[in-house]
VOSE-48768 format. One record per atom (N, C-alpha, C): residue in one letter; atom name; x negated, y negated, z negated. Coordinates in nm, 4 decimals. Each point is the difference from the previous one (the first is absolute). Last residue first. Layout:
<nodes>
> res atom px py pz
> A CA X Y Z
...
</nodes>
This chain:
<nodes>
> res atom px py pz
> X N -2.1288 -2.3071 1.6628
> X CA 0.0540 -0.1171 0.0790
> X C -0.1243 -0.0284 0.1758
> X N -0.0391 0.2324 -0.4652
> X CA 0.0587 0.0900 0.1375
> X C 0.0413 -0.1159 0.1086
> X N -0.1051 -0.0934 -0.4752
> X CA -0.0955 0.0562 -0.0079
> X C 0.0101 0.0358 0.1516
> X N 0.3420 -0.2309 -0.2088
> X CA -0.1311 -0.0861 0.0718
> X C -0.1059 0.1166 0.0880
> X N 0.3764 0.1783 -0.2433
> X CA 0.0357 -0.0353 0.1377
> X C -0.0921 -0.0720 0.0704
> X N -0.0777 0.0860 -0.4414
> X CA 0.0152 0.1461 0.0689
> X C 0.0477 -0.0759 0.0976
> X N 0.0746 -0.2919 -0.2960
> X CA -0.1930 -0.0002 0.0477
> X C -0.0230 0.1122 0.0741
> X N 0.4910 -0.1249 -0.0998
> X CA -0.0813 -0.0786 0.0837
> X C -0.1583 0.0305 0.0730
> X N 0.1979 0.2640 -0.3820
> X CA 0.0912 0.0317 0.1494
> X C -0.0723 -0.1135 0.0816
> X N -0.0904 -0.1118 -0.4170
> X CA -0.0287 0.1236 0.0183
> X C -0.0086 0.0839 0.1932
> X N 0.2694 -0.3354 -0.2519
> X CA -0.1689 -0.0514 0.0729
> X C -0.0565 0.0995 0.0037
> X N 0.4302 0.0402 -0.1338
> X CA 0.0017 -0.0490 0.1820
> X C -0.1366 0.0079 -0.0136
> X N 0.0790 0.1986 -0.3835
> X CA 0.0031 0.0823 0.0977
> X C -0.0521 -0.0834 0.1126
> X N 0.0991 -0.3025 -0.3203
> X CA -0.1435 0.0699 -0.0477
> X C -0.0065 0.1285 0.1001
> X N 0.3994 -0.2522 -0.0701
> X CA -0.0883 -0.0597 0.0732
> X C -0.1467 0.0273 0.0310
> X N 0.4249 0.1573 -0.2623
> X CA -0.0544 0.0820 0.1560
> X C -0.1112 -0.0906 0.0694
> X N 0.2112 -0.1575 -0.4306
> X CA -0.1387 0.1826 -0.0209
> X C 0.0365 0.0309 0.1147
> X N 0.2681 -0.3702 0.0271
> X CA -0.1445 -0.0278 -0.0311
> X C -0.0853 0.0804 -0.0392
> X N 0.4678 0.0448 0.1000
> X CA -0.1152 -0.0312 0.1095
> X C -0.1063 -0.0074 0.0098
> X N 0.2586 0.0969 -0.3675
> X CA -0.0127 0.1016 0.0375
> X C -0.0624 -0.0103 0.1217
> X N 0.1306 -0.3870 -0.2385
> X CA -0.1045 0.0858 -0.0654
> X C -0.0431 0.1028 0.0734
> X N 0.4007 -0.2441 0.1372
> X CA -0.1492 -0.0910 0.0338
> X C -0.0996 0.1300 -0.0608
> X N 0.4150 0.2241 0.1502
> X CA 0.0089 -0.0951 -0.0934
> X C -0.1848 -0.0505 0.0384
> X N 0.1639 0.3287 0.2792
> X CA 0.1109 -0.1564 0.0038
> X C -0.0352 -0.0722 -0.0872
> X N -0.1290 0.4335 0.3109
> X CA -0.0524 -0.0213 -0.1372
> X C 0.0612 -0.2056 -0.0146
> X N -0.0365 0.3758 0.3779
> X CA 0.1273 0.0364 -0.0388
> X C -0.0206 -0.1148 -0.1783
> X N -0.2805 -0.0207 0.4046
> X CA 0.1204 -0.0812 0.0056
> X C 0.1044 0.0510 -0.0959
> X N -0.4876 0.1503 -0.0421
> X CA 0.0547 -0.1785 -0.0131
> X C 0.1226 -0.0241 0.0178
> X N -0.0998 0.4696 0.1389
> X CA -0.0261 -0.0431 -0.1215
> X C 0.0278 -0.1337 -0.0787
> X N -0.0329 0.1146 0.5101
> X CA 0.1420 0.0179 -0.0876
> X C -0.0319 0.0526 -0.1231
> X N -0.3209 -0.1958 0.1933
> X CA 0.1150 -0.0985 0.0377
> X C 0.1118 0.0704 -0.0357
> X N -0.3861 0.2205 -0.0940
> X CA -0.0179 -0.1391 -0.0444
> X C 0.1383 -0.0586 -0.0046
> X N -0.1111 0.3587 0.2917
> X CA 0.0318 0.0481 -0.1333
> X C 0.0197 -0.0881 -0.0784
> X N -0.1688 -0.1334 0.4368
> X CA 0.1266 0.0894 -0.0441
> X C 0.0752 0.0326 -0.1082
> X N -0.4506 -0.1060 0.0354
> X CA 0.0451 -0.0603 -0.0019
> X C 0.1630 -0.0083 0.0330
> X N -0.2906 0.3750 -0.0230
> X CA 0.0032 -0.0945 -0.1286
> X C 0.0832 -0.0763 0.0107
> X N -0.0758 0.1843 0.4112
> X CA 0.0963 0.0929 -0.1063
> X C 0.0069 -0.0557 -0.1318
> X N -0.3131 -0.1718 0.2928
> X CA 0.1216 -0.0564 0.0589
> X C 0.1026 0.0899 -0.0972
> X N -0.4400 0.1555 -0.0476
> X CA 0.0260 -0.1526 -0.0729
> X C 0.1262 -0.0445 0.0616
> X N -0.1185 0.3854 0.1545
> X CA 0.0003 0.0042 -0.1167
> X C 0.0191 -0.1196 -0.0573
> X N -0.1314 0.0223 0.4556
> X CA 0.1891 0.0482 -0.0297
> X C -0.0161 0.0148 -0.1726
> X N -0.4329 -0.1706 0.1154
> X CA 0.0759 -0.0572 0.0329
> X C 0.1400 0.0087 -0.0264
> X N -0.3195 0.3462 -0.0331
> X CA 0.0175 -0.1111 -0.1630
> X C 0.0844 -0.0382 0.0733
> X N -0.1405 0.2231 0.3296
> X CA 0.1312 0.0881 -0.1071
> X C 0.0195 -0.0760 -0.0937
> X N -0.2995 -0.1480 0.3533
> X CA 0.1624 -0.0540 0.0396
> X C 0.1113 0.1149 -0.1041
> X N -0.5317 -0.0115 -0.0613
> X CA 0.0957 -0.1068 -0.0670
> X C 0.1077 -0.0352 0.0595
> X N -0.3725 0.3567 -0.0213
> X CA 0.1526 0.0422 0.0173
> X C 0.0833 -0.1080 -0.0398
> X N -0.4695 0.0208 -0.0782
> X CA 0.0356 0.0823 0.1030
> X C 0.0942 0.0255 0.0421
> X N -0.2159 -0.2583 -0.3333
> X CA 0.0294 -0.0843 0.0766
> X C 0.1009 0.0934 0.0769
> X N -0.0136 0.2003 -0.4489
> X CA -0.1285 -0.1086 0.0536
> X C 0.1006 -0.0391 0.1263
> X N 0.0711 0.3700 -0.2489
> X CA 0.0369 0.0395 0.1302
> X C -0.0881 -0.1427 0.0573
> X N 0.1228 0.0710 -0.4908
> X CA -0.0571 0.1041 0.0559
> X C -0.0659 0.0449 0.1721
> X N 0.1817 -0.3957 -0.2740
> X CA -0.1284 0.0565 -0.0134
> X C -0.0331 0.1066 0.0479
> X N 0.3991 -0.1509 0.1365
> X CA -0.0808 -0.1038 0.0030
> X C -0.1267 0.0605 -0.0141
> X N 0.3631 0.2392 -0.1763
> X CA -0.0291 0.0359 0.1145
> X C -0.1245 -0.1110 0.0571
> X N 0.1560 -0.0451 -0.3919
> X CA -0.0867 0.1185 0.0043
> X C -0.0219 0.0345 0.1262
> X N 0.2503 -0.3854 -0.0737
> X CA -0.1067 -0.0388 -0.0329
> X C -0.1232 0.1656 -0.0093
> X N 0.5207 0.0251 0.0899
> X CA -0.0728 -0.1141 0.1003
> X C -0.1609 -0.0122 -0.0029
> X N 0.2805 0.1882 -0.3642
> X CA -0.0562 0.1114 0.1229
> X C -0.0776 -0.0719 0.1476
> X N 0.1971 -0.2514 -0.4114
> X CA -0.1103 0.0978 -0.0239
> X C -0.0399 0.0708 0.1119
> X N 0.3255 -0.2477 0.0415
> X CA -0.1040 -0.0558 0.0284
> X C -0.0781 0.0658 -0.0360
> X N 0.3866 0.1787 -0.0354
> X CA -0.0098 -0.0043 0.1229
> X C -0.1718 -0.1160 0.0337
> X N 0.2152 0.0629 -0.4232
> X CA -0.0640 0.1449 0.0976
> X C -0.0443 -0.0182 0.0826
> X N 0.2146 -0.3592 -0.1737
> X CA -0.1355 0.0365 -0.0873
> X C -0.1023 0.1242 0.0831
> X N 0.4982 -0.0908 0.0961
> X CA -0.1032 -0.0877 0.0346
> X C -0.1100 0.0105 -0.0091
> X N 0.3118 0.2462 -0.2350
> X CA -0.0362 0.0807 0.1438
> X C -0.0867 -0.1016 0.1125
> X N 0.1244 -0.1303 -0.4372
> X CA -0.0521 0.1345 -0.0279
> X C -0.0723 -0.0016 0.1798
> X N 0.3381 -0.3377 -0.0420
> X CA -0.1433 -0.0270 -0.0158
> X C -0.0711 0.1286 -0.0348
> X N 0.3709 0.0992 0.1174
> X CA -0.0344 -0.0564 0.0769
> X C -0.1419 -0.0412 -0.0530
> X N 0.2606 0.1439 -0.3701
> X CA -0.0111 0.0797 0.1054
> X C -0.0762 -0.0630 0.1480
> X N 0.1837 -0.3197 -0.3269
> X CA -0.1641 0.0975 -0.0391
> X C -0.0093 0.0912 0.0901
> X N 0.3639 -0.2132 0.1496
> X CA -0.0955 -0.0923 -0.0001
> X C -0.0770 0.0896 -0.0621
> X N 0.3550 0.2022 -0.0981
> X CA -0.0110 0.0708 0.1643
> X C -0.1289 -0.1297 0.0602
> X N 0.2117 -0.0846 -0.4450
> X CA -0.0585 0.1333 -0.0162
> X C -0.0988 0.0298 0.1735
> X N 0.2134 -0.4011 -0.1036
> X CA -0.1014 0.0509 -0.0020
> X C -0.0790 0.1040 -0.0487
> X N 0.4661 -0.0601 0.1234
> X CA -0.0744 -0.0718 0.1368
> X C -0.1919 0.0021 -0.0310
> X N 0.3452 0.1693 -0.3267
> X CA -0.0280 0.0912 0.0898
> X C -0.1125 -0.0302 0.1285
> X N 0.1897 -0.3222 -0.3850
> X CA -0.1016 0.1202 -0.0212
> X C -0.0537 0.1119 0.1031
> X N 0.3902 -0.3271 0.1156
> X CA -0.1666 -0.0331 0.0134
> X C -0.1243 0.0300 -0.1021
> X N 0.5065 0.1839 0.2272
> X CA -0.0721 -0.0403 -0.1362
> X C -0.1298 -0.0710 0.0464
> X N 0.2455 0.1486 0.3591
> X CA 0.0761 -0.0626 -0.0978
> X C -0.0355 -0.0813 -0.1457
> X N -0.3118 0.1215 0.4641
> X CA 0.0641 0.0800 -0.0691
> X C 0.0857 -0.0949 -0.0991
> X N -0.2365 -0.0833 0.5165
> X CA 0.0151 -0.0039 -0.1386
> X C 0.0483 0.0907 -0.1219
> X N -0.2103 0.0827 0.5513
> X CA 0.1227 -0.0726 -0.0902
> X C -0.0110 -0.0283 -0.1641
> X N -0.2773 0.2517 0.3733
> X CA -0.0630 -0.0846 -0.0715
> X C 0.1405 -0.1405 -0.0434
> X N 0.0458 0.4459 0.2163
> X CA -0.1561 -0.0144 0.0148
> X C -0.0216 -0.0954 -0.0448
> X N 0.4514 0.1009 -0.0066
> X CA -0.0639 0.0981 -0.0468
> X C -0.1397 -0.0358 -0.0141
> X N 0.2758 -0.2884 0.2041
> X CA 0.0449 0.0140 -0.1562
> X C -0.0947 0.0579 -0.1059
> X N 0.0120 0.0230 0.5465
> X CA -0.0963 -0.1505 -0.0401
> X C 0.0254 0.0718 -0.1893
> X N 0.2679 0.2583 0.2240
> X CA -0.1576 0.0368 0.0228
> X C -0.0928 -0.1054 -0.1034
> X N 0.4828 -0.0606 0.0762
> X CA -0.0066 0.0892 -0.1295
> X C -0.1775 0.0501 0.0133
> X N 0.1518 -0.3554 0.3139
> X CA -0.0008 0.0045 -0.1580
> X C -0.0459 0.0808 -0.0942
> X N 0.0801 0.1374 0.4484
> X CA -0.1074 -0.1020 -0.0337
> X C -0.0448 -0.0388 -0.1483
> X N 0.3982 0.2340 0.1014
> X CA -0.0868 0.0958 -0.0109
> X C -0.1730 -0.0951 0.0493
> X N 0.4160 -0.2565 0.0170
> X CA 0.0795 0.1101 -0.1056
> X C -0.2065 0.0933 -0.0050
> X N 0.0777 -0.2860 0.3665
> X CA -0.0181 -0.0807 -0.1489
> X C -0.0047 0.0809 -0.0955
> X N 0.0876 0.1885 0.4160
> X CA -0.1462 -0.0847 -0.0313
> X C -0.0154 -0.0537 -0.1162
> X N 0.4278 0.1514 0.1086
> X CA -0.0733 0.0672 -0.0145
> X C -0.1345 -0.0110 -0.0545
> X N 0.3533 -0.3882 -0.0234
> X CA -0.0363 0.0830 0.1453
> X C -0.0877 0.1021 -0.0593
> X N 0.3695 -0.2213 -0.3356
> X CA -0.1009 -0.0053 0.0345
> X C -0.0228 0.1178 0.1144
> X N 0.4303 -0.3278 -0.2288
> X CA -0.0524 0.1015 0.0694
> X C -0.1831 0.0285 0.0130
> X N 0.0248 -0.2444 -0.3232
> X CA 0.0429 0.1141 0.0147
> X C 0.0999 -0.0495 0.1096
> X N -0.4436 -0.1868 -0.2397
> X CA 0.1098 -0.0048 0.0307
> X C 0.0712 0.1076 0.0960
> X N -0.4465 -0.0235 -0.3764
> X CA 0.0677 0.0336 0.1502
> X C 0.1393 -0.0266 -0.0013
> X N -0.4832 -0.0580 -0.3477
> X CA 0.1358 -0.0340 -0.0110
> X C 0.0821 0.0064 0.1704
> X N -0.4447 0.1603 -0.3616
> X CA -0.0081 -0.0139 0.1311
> X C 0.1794 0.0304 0.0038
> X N -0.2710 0.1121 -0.3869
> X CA -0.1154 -0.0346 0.1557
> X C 0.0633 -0.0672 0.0810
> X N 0.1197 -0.1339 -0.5090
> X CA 0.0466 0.0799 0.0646
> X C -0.1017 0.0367 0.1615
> X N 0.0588 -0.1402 -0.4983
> X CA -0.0658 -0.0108 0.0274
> X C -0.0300 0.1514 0.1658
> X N 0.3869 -0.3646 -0.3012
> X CA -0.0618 0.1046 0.0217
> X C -0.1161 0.0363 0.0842
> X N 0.2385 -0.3851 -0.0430
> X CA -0.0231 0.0567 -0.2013
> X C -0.0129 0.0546 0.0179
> X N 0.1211 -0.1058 0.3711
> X CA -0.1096 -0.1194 0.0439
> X C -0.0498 0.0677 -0.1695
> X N 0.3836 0.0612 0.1200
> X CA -0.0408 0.1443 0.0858
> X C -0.1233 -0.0666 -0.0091
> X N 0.3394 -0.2177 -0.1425
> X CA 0.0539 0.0710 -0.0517
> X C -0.1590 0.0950 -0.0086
> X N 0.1018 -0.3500 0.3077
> X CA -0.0855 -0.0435 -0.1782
> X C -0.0193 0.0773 -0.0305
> X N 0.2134 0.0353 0.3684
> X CA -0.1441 -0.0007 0.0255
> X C -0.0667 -0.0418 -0.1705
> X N 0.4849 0.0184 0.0557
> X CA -0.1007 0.1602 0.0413
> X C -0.1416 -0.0316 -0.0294
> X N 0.3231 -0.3965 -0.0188
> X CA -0.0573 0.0901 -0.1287
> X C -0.0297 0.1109 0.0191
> X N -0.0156 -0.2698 0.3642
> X CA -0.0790 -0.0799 -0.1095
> X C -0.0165 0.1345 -0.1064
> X N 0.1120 0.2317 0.4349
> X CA 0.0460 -0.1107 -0.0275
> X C -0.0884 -0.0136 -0.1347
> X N -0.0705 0.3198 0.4158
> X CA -0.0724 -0.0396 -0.1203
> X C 0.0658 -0.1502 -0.0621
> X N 0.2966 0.4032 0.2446
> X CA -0.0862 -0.0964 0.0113
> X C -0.0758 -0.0426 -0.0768
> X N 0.2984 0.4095 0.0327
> X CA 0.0560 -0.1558 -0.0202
> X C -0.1090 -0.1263 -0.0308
> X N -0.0366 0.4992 0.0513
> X CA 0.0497 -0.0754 0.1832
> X C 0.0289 -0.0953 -0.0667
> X N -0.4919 0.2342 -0.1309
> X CA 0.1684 -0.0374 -0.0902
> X C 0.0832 -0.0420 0.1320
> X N -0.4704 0.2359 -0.2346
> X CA 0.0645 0.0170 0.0630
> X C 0.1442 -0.0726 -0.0110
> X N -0.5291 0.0683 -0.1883
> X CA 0.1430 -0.0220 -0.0420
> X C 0.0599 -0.0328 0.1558
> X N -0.4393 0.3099 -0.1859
> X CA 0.0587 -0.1016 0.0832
> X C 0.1355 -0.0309 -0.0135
> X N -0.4151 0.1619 -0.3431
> X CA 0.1214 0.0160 0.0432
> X C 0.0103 -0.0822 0.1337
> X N -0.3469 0.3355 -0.3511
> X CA -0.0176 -0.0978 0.1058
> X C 0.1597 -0.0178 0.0404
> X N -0.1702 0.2047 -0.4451
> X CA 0.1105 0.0090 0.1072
> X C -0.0733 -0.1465 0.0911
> X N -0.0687 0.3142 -0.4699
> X CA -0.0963 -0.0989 0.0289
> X C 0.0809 0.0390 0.1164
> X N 0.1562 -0.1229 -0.4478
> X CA 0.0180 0.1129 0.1143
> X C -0.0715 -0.0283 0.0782
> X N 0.1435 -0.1545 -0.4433
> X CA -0.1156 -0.0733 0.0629
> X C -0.0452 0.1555 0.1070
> X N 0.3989 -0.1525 -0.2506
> X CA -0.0595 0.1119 -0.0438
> X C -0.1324 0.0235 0.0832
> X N 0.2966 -0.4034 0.0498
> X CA -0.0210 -0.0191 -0.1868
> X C -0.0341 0.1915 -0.0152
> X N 0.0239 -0.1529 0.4271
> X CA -0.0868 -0.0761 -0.0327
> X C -0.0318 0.0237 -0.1853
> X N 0.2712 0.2411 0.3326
> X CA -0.1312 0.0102 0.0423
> X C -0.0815 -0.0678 -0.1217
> X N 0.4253 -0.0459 0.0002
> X CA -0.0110 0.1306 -0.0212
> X C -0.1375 -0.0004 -0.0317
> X N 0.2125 -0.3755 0.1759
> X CA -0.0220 -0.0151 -0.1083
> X C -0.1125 0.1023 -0.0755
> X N 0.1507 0.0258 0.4821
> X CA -0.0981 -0.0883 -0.0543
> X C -0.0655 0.0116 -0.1606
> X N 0.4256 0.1803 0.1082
> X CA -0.0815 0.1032 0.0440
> X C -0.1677 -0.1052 -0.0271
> X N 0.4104 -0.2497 0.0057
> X CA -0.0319 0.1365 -0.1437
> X C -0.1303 0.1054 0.0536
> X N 0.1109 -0.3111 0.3419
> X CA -0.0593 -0.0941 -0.1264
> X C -0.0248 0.1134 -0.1187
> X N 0.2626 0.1117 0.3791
> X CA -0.1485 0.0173 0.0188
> X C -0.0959 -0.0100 -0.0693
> X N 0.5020 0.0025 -0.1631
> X CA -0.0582 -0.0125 0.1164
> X C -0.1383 0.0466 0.0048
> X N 0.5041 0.1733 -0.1723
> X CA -0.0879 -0.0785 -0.0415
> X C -0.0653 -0.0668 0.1243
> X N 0.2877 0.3604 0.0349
> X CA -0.0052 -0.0040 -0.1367
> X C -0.1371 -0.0805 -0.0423
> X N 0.0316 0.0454 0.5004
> X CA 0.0704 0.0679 -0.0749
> X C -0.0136 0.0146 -0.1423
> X N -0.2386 -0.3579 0.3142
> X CA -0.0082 0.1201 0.0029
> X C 0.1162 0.0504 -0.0911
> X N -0.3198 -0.3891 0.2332
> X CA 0.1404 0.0089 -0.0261
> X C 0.0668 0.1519 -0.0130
> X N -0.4738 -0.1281 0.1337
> X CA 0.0643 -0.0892 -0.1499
> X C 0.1088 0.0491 -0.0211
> X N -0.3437 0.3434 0.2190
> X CA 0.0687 -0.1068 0.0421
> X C 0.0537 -0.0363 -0.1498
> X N -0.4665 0.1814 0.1725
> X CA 0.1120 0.0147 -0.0944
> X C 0.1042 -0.0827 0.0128
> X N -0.4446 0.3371 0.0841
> X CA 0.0865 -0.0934 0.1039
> X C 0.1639 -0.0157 -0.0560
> X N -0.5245 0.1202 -0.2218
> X CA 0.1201 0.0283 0.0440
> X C 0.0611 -0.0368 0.0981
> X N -0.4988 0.2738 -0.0441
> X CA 0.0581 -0.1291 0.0523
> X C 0.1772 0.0148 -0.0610
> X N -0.2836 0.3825 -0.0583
> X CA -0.0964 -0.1062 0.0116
> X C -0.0447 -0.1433 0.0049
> X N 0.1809 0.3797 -0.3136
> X CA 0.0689 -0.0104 0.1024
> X C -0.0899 -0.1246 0.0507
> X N 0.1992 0.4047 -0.3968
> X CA -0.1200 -0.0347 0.0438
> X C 0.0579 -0.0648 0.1525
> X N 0.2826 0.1241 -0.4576
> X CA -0.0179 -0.0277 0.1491
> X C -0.1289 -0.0576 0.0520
> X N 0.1933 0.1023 -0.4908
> X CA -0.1353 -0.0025 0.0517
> X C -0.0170 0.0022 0.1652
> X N 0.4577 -0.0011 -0.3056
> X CA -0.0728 0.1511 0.0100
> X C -0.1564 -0.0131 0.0772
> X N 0.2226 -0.4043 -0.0543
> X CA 0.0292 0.0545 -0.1477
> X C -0.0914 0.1638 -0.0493
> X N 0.1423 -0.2746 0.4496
> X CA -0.1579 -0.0212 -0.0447
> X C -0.0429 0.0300 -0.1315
> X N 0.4050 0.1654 0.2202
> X CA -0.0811 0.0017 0.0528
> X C -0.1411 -0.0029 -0.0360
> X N 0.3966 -0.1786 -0.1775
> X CA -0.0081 0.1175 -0.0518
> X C -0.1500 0.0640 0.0809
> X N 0.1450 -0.4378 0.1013
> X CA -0.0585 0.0085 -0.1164
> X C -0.0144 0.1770 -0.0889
> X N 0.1982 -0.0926 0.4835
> X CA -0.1527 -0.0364 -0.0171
> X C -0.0287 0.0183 -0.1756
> X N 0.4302 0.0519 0.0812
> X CA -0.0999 0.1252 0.0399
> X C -0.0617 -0.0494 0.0270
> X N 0.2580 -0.3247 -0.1512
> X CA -0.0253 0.1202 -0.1008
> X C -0.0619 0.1139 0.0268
> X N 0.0051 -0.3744 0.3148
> X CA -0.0028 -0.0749 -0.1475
> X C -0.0715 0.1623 -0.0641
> X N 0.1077 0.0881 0.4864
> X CA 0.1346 -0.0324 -0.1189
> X C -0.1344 -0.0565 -0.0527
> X N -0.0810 0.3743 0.3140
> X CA 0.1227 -0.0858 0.0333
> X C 0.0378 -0.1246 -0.0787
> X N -0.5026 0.2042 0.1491
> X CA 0.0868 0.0111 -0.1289
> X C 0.1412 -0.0785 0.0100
> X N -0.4204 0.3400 0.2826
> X CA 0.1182 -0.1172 0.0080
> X C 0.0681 -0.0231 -0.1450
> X N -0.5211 0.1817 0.2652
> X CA 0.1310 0.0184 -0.0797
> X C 0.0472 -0.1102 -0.0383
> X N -0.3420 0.1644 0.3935
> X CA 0.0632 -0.0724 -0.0227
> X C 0.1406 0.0721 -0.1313
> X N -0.4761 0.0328 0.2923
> X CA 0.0075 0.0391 -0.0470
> X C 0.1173 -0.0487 -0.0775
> X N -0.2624 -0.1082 0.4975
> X CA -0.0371 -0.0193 -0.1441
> X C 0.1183 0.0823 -0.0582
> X N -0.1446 -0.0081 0.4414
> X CA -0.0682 0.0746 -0.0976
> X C 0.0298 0.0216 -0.1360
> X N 0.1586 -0.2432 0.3854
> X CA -0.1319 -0.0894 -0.0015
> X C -0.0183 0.0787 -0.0892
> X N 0.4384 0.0552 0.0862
> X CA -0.0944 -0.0183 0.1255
> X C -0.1211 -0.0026 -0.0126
> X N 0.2663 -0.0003 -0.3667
> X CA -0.0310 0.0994 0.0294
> X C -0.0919 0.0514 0.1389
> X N 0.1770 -0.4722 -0.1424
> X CA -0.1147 0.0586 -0.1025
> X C -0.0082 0.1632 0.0490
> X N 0.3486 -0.1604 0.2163
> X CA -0.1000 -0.0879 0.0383
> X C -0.1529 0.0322 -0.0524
> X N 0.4652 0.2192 -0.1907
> X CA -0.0487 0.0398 0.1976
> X C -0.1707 -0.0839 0.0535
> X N 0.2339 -0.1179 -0.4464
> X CA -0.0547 0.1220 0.0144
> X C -0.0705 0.0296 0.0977
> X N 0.2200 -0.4066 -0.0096
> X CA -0.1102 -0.0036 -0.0924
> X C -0.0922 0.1478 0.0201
> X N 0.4775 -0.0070 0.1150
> X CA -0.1141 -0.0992 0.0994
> X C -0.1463 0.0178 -0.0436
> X N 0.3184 0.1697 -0.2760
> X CA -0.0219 0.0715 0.1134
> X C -0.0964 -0.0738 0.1163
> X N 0.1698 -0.2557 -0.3798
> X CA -0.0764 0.1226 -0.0116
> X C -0.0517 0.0864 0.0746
> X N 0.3634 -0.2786 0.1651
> X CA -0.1739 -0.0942 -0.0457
> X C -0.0541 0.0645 -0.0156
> X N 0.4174 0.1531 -0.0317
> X CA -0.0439 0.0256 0.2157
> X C -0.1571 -0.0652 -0.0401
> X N 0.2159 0.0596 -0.4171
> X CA -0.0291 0.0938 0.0424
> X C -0.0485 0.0031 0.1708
> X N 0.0333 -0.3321 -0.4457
> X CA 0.0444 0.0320 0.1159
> X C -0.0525 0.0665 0.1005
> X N -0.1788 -0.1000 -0.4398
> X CA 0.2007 0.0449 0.0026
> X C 0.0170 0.0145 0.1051
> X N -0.5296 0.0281 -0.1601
> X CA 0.1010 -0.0971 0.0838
> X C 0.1195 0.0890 -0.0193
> X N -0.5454 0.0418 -0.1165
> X CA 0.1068 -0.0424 -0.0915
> X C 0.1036 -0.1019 0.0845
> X N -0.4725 0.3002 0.0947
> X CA 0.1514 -0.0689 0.0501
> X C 0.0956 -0.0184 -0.0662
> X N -0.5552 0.1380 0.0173
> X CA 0.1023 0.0388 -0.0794
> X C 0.1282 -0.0862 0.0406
> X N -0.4829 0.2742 0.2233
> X CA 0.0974 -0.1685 -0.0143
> X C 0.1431 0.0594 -0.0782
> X N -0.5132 0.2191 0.0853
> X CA 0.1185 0.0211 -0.0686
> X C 0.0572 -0.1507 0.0327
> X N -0.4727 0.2046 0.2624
> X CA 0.1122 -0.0418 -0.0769
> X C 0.1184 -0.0079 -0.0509
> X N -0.3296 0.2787 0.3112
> X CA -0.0298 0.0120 -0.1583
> X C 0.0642 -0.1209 -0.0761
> X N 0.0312 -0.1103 0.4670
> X CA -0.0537 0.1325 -0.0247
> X C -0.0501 -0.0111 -0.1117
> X N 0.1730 -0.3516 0.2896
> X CA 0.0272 0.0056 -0.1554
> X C -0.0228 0.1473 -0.0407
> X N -0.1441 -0.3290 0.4414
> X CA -0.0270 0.1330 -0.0548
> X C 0.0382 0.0051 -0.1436
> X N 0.0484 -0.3062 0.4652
> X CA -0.0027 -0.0488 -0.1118
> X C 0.0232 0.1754 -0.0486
> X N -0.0213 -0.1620 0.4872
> X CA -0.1259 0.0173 -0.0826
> X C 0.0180 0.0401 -0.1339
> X N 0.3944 -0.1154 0.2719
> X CA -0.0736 0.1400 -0.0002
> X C -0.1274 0.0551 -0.0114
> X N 0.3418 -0.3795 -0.0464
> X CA -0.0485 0.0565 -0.1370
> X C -0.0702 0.1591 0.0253
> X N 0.2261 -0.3681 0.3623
> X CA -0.1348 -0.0381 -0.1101
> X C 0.0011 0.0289 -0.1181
> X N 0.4657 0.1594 0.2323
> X CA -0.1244 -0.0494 0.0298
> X C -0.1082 -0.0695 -0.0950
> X N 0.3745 0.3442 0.0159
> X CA -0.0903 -0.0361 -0.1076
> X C -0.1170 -0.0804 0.0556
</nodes>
């Protein structure tokens, strides 16, 4: 399992939607290495029964080519019952024209060719988790207000501490303002349409004048 022995899926769920069982297993062994938490859906029809009965789950990992259908139904699934599912698609037959179209109508985190090296498999599913997309893009800004919530906070507290503590402790503002800004970048990057950039622009300056302030 080389270069995945930093990577910590502790308290995550990865959901596996694969027919082929030495893969699955792969999938398993790897994600289990790293903590994480892993249920399998063989088929089309046991994922959809799956997500029917409310499967809670953090990340999928989904291959296209699948038993009584494809990947695509399951896509569909997601989309016309507005599930809130971070996915990775998974495929061995390559990203040809009409895959990549196919998979380009969905609003997908994150597309892997298959065989895949370990690293990839449980990188992914990390990167997915901490700031991947979600299917719907109601969801994407559901989990955008959230952030900004916790943005907001986070300056609020910046600025009490400020007053409270005055000059005396300005290498703690400092790490405080670098945490804003952090926060910023994976806030901004998850936000796509023009409008939605533009009510974050009012945080950056925000975030800017707190960083002046320490600089």
């Amino acid at each position: 399992m080389e270069g995945t022995e930093a990577i910590n899926l502790s308290g995550s769920t990865i959901f596996v939607v694969e027919d082929e069982v030495l893969i699955s297993k792969f999938y398993e062994d790897e994600i289990r290495k790293c903590k994480g938490r892993v249920i399998v859906a063989d088929g089309v029809k046991h994922c959809k029964e799956m997500l029917d009965a409310g499967t809670k789950f953090d990340v999928m990992l989904l291959d296209i080519n699948l038993s009584e259908g494809s990947g695509f139904d399951v896509l569909e699934k997601i989309v016309s019952e507005k599930i809130p599912a971070k996915v990775i698609v998974c495929t061995g037959y390559g990203f040809y024209p009409d895959i990549a179209k196919s998979i380009a109508q969905f609003g997908v985190a994150a597309k892997l060719l298959k065989p895949l090296p370990a690293s990839d498999v449980v990188l992914e599913c990390y990167t997915t988790i901490q700031s991947g997309r979600y299917v719907c893009d109601e969801h994407n800004n559901d989990e955008v207000r959230r952030l900004e919530d916790e943005m907001q906070r986070h300056i609020k507290n910046s600025f009490e501490v400020f007053t409270s503590l005055k000059s005396k402790r300005i290498e703690e503002m400092r790490d405080a303002s670098k945490g804003h800004l952090a926060w910023f970048r994976k806030l901004f990057s998850r936000r796509d349409d023009r409008q939605a950039k533009e009510d974050l622009v009012r945080i950056n300056s925000v975030i800017i004048a707190l960083k002046s302030m320490f600089s």
